[in-house]
LOTOR-929774 format. One line per 5 residues: for each residue z, x, y of N, C-alpha, C, CB. Coordinates in Angstrom, 1 decimal. Glycine has a CB too. Layout:
<martis>
Z/X/Y/Z/X/Y/Z/X/Y/Z/X/Y | ...
</martis>
This chain:
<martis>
-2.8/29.3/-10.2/-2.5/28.3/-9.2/-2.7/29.0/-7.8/-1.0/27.8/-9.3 | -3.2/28.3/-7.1/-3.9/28.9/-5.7/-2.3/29.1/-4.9/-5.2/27.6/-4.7 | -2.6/30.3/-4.1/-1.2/30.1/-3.2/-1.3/29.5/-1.8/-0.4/31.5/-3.0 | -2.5/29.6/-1.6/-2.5/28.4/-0.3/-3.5/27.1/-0.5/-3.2/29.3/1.3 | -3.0/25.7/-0.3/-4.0/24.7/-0.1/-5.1/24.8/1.0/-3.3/23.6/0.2
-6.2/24.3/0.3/-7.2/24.2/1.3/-6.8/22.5/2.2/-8.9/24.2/0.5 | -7.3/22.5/3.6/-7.3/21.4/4.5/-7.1/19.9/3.2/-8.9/21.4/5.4 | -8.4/19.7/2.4/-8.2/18.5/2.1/-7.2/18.3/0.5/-9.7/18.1/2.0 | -7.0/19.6/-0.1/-6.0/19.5/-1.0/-4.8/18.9/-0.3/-5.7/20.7/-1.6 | -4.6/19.8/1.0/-3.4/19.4/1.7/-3.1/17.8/1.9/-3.6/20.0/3.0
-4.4/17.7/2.5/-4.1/16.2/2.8/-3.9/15.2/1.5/-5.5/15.8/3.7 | -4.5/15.3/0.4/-3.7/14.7/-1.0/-2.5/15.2/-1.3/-4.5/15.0/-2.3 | -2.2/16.4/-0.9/-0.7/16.2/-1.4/0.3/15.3/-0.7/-0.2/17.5/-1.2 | 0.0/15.3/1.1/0.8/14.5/2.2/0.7/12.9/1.2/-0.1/14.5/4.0 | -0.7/12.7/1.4/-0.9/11.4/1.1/-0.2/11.0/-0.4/-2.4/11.1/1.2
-0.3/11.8/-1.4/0.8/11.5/-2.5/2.3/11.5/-2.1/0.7/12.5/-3.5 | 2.4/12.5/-1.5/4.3/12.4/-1.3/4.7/11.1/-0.4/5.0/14.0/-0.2 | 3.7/10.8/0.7/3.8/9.8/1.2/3.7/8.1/0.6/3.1/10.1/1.9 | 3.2/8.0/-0.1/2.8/7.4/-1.3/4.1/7.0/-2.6/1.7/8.4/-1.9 | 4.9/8.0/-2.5/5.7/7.7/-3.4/6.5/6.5/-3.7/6.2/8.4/-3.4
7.5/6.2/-2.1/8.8/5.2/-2.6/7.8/4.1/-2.4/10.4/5.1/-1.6 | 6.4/3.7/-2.1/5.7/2.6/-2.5/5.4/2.9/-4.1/4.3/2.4/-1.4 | 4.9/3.6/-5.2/5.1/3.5/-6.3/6.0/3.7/-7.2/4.5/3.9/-6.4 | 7.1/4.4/-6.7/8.2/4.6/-7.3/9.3/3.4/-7.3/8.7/5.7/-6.8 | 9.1/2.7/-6.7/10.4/1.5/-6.0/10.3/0.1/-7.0/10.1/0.9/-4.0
10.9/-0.1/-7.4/11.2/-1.5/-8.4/12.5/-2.1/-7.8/11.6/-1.1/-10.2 | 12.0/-3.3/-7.9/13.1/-4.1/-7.6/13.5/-5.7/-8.6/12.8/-4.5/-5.9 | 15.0/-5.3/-8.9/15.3/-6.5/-10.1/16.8/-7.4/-9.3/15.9/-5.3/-12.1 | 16.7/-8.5/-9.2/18.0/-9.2/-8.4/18.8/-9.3/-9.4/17.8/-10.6/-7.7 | 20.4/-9.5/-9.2/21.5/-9.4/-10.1/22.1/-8.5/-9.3/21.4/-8.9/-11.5
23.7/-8.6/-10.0/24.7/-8.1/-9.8/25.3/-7.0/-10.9/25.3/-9.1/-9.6 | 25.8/-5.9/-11.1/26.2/-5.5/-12.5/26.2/-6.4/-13.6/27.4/-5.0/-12.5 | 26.5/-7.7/-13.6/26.4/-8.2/-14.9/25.0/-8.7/-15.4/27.2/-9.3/-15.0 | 23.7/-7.6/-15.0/22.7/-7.9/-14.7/22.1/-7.9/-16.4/22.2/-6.9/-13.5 | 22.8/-6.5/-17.1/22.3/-6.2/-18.7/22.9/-7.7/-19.6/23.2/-4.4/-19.4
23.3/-8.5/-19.2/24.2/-9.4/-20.3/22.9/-10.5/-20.2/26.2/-10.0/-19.8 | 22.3/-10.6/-19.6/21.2/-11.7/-19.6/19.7/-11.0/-20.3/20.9/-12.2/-18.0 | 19.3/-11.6/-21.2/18.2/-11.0/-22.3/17.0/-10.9/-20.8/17.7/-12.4/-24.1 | 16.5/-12.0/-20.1/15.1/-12.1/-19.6/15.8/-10.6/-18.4/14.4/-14.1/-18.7 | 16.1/-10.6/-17.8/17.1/-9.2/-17.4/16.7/-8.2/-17.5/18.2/-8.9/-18.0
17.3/-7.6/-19.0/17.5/-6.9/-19.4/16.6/-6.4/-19.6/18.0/-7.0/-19.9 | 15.2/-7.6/-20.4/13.8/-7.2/-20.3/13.0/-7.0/-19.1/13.1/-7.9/-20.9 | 13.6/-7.5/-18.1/12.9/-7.2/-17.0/13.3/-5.7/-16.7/13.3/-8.2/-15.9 | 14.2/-5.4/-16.7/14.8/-3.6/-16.3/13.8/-2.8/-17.4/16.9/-3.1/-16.7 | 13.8/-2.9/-18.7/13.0/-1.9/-19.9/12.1/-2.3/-19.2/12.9/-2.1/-21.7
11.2/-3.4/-18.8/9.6/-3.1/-18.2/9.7/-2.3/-17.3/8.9/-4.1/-17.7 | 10.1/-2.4/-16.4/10.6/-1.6/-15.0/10.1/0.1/-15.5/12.7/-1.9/-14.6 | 11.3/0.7/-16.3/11.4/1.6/-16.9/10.2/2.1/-17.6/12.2/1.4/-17.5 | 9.5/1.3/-18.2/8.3/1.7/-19.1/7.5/2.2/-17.8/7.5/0.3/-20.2 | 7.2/1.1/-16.8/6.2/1.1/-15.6/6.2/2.5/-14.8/6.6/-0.1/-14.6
8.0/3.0/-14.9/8.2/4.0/-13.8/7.3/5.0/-14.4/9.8/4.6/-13.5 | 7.8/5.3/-15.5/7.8/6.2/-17.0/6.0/6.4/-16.4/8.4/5.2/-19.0 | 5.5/5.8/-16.8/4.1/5.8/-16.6/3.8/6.3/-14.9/3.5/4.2/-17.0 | 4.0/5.6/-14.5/3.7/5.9/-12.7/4.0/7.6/-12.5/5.3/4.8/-11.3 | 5.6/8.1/-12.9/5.6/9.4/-13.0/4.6/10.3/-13.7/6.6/9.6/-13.5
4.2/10.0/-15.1/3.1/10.9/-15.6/1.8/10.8/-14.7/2.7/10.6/-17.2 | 1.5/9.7/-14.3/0.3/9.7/-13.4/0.4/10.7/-11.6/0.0/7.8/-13.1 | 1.5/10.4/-11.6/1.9/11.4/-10.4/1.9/12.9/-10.5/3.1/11.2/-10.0 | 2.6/12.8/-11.9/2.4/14.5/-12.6/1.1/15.2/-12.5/2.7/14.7/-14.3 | 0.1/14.1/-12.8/-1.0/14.6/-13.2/-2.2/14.8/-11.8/-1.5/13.5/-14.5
-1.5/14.0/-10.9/-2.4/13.9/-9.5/-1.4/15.5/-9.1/-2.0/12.0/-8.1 | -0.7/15.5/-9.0/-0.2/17.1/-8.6/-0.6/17.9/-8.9/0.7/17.6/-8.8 | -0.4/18.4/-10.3/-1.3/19.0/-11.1/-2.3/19.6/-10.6/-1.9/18.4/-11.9 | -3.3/18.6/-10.1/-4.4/18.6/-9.8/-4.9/19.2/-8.5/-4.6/17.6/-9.9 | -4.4/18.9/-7.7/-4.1/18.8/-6.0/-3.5/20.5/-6.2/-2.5/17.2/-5.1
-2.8/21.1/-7.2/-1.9/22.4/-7.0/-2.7/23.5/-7.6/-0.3/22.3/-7.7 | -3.7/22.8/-8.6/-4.6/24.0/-9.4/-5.9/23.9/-8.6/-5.0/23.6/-11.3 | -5.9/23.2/-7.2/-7.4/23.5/-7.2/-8.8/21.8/-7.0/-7.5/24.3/-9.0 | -8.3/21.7/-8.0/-9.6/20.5/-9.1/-9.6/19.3/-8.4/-9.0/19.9/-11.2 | -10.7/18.7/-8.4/-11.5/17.8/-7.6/-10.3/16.4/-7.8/-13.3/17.5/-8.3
-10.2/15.4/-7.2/-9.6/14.5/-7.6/-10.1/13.8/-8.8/-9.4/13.9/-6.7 | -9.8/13.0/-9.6/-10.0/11.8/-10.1/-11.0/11.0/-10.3/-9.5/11.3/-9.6 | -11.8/10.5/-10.7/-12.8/9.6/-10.1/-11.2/8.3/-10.4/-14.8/9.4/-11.3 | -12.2/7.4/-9.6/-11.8/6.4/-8.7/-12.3/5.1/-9.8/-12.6/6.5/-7.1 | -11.9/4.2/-10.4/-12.7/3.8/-11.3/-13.1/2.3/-10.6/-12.1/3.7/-12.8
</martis>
């Protein structure tokens, strides 16, 4: 792992961290008695599945940005 970023690694890392509470942020309306309603409840496990995913993809843009390696293609 490199110990200093070059200019444009840098700038993917900003732009990811910056980036985050727009991919990280879900929003579900309710009150605590939010789990007792089935469409709900399924709405929160999607939520979850989605984060779940968003995190490994973030893992993997770091990763990336911290070893060095080109970004991504862009599809």
């Amino acid at each position: 792992m490199p110990t200093r970023l070059n200019e444009a690694d840098w700038e993917r890392l900003r732009a990811l961290m910056l980036g985050l509470p727009r991919r990280l942020l879900r929003f579900i309306s309710g009150g605590h008695l939010l789990f007792l309603g089935e469409t709900a409840a399924r709405d929160v496990a999607r939520h979850i599945v989605a984060l779940h995913a968003e995190a490994q993809a973030i893992d993997q843009e770091l990763a990336s940005i911290l070893s060095g390696r080109s970004p991504p293609a862009v599809a």
